[in-house]
N, C-alpha and C positions, 0 to 999 in steps of 0.2 A: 300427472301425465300431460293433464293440456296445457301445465303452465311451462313444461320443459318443450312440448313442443312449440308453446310461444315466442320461446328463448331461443330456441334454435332457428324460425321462420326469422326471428330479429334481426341475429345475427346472419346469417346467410343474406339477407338484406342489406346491412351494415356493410358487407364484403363487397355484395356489390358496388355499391356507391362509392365504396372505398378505391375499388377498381377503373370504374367510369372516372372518378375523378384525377386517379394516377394518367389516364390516356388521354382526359383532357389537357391536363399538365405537359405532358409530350408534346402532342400535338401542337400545342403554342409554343413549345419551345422552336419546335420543325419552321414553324413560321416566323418565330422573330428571328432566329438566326439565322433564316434561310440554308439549313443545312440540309442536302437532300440526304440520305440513310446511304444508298446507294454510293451515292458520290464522295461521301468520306471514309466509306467502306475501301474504295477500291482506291491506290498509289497511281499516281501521274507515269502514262508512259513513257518511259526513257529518251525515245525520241522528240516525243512533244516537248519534254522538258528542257532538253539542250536548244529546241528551238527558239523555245520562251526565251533560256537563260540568254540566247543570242540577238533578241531583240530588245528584253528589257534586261541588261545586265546588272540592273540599279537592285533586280528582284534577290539575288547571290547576296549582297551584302547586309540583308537581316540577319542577324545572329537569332533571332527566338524561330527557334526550329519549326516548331507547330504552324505559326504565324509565316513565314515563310512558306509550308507545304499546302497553306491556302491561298495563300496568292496563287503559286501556280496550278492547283486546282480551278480556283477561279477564272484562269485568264484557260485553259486546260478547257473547263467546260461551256467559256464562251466561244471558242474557235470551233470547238464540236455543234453549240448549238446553229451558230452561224456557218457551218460548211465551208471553213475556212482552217488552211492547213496552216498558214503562219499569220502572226501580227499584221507582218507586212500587209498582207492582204484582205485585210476589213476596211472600211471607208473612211475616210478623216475627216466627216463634218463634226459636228457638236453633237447634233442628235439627229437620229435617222428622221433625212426629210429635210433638213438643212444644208448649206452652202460647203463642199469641201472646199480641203486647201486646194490651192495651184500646185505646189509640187509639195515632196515629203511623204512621208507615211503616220500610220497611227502610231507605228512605235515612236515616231521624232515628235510626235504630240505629246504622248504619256512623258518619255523621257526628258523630254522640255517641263513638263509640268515638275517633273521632279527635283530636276538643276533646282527652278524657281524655289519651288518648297525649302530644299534643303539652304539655298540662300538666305531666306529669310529667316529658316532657325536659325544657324552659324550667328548669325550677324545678331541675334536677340539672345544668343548665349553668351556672347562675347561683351555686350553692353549692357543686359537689363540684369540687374541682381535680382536675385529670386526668380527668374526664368527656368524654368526646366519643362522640358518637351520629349517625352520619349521616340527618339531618331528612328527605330524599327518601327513604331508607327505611324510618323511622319514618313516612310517611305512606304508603308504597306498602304496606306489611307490614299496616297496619291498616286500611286501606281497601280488602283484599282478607281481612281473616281470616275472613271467613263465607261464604269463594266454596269449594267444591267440590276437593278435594286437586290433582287436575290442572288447573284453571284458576290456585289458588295458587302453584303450582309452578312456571307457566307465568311470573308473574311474577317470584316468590324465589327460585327454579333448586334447590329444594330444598323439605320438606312442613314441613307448622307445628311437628311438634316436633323434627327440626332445626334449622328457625329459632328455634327459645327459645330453643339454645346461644349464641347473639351477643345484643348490647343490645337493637337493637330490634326484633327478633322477641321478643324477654322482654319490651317495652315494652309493645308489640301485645298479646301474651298476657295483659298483667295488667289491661292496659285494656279488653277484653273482659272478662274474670273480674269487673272493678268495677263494668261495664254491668248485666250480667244477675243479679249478686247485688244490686244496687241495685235493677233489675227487680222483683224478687223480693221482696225484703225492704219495698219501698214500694207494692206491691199495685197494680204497674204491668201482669200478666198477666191476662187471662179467665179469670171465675172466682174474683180473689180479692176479698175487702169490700173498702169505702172505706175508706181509711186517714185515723184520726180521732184526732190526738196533739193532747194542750195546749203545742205546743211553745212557747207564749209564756208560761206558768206562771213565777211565778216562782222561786225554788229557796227548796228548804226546809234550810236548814243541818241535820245530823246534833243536833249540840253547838251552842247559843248561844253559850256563851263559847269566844273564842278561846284557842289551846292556844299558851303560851310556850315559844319556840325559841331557840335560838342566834341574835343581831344580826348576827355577822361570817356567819356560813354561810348567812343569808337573805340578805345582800345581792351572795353568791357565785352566788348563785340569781338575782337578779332580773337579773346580768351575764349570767348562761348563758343566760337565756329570755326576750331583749328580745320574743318574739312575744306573750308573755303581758299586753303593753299593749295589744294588740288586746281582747281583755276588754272591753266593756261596764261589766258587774258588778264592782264594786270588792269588794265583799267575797267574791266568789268568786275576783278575782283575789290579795286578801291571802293566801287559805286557800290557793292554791296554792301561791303559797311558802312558806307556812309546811310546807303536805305535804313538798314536796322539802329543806327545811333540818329537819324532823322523820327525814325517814327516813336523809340523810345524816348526822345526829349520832348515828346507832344503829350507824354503821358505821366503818370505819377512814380513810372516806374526806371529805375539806373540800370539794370541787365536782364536779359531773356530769363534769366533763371528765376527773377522775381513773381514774374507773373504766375498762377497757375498753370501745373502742367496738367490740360484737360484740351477736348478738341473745340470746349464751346464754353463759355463761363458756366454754365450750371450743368453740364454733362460731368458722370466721374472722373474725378485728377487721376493721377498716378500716385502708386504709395511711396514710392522712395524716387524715381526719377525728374525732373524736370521738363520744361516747355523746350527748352534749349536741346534736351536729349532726343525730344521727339524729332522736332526738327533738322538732327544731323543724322537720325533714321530713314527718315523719310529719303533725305540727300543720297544716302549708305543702298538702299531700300532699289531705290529707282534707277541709281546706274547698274545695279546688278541686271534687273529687268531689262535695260537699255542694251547689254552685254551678252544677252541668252541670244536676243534675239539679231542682234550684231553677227557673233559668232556662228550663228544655225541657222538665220533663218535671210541671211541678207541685206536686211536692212542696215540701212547710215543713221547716226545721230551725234549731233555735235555735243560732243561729251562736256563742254564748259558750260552749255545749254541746262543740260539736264541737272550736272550739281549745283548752279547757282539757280534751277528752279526750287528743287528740291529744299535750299538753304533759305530761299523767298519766299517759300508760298505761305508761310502763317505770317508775314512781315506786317501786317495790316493788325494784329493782336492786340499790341499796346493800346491802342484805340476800344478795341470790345473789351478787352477787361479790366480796363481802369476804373477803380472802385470810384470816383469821382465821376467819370461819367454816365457810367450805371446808375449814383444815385440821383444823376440828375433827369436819367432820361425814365428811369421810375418814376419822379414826381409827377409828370406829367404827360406820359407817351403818346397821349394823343394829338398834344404839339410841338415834342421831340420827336417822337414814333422812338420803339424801344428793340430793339437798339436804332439809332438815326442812320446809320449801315455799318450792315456787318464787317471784319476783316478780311474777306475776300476782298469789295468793293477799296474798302483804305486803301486793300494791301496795291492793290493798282496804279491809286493815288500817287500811294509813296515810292512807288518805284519810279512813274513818269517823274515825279516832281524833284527826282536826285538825276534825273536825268538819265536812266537803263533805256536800251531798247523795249522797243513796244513788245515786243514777240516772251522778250522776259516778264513785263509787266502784266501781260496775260495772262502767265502763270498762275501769279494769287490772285486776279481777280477772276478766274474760268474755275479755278480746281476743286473750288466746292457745290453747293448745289448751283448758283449762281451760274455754273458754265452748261448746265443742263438746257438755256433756252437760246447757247450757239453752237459754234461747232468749233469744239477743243481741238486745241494744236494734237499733234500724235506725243511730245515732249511735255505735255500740260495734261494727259490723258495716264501717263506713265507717272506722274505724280501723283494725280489724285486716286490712281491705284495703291502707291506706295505706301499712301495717306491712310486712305481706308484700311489695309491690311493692317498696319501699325497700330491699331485703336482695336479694329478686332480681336486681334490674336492677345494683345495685349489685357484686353477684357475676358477669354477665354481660359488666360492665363493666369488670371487670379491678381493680376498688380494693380489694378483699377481698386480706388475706395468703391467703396458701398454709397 
């Protein structure tokens, strides 16, 4: 008798724990997904919804239904938490307590963020083999990045910097970061002047005369960067190549494509792409950005500007990855220094020294960290955005070696 009722106190014990630990399980679930019970209990009202669909209309074209009905739950339970009847009417800084825009709303925020996101995939499905990025996530992830960690959550079952770990929560990520440093930088907040450029100026060559290069390695160049037909400017587009067949004859290498494609000699390459692909990304990359905020946001930019930055900013490379002068500045860095500079700094060099304007030559030598200790062009700011995203997404992406 007392061993069954040992068995039965055991078990009766057993069940508890069994139980506690089912409600612990719950519970954590409640919180990493940030799902409230309630809240996915109940359907989005019909009105809220059409208001949504009519301010974020980008929300209608997710095809995974469930994923869809949390977005607008999400965006649903922030206008209720906020006392706010539509989009329209929540604030358009970055975070509560920051600088709004001057004019616009938060839908022409989100919906900007989105343009950008879906730009930059388009453009990495069309060129990078082995890319794939699921598009209902790329627009669910960015049409909720400025919602509240538990509303995010609610839709990505996970918080935003978890999501950077996968494509497009990196996509999301960098299309934000290109919104609000564009913001920024084009005196789109309260409180900053009129932004007043001569972007239609036309360019003043460094050098008049053109600098003689290598025939065979410029026309190795003008194969690597058929985007550079885009150019307007014919004599800005000569001097480009001549840049890129100037600075590759200083080196051990005959075309961009020889070089590694990586953003620093010993950061990961790419598995199947090249130096030359990144490079006409970047170009691809940065007029789209130039273009959102062109079209919505009124800003000017001299579009010859921005593709022959985007085509120059790594032009200074030949130099940092020439296996010859790597091993020379390994033997002894303390009287080379290692690298003796970087290809920002070259890339400067070589633009003055073919004779570009100054304002292009800025480009690669501002666009990496180097431009952190002046103050980047708004055209040299939009590259080194396009730069950066190009490397991330492309790392999240799985195309980067190990």
């Amino acid at each position: 008798m007392n061993t069954l009722l040992r068995q039965y106190r055991a078990g009766k014990q057993v069940s508890r724990y069994c139980i506690m630990f089912l409600l612990l399980i719950w519970s954590i679930s409640q919180v990493y997904y940030g799902v409230p019970a309630q809240g996915m209990a109940q359907n989005v009202d019909e009105g809220i919804r059409r208001l949504i669909i009519k301010s974020l209309p980008e929300v209608d074209l997710i095809k995974n239904k469930d994923l869809k009905e949390r977005v607008y739950k999400a965006w649903a339970l922030t206008l209720s938490k906020g006392g706010y009847k539509r989009i329209e009417d929540m604030p358009t800084s970055m975070e509560p307590g920051s600088t709004p825009l001057k004019k616009g709303t938060r839908a022409d925020i989100v919906c900007s963020m989105v343009r950008i996101a879906l730009a930059f995939t388009k453009d990495m499905e069309d060129n990078l083999a082995d890319f794939e990025a699921d598009m209902d996530k790329v627009r669910a992830a960015t049409l909720c990045y400025s919602l509240d960690t538990p509303e995010f959550k609610l839709v990505m079952g996970v918080d935003k910097q978890a999501l950077s770990g996968t494509t497009h929560g990196q996509i999301a990520r960098r299309a934000d970061m290109a919104f609000w440093t564009m913001a920024n930088f084009g005196c789109l907040l309260e409180g900053a002047g009129e932004l007043s450029l001569p972007v239609e100026a036309p360019f003043v060559m460094w050098e008049k005369e053109r600098k003689q290069v290598d025939e065979t390695t410029r026309k190795g160049v003008i194969k690597s960067l058929p985007e550079a037909t885009m150019l307007k400017d014919q004599e800005l587009r000569e001097r480009l190549y001549d840049a890129w067949a100037f600075s590759l004859s200083k080196s051990s290498f005959n075309r961009i494509e020889d070089m590694r494609g990586s953003g620093s000699p010993d950061s990961p390459a790419l598995k199947q792409s090249t130096q030359a692909d990144h490079i006409r990304a970047v170009a691809r990359l940065a007029v789209a950005i130039a273009e959102e905020f062109e079209e919505h946001f009124g800003l000017r930019f001299n579009r010859d500007e921005v593709i022959a930055g985007g085509l120059l900013h790594d032009v200074g490379k030949p130099f940092e990855f020439d296996p010859e002068n790597r091993k020379r500045w390994q033997a002894n860095p303390r009287i080379t220094g290692y690298p003796t500079m970087r290809h920002s700094v070259y890339g400067a060099y070589i633009a003055l020294a073919v004779g570009l304007p100054e304002r292009i030559a800025h480009i690669p030598g501002a666009h990496s960290r180097e431009g952190q200790f002046i103050e980047r062009s708004m055209v040299c700011e939009i590259i080194g955005q396009a730069d950066h995203a190009y490397w991330d997404i492309t790392d999240r992406a799985g195309l980067l070696q190990k």
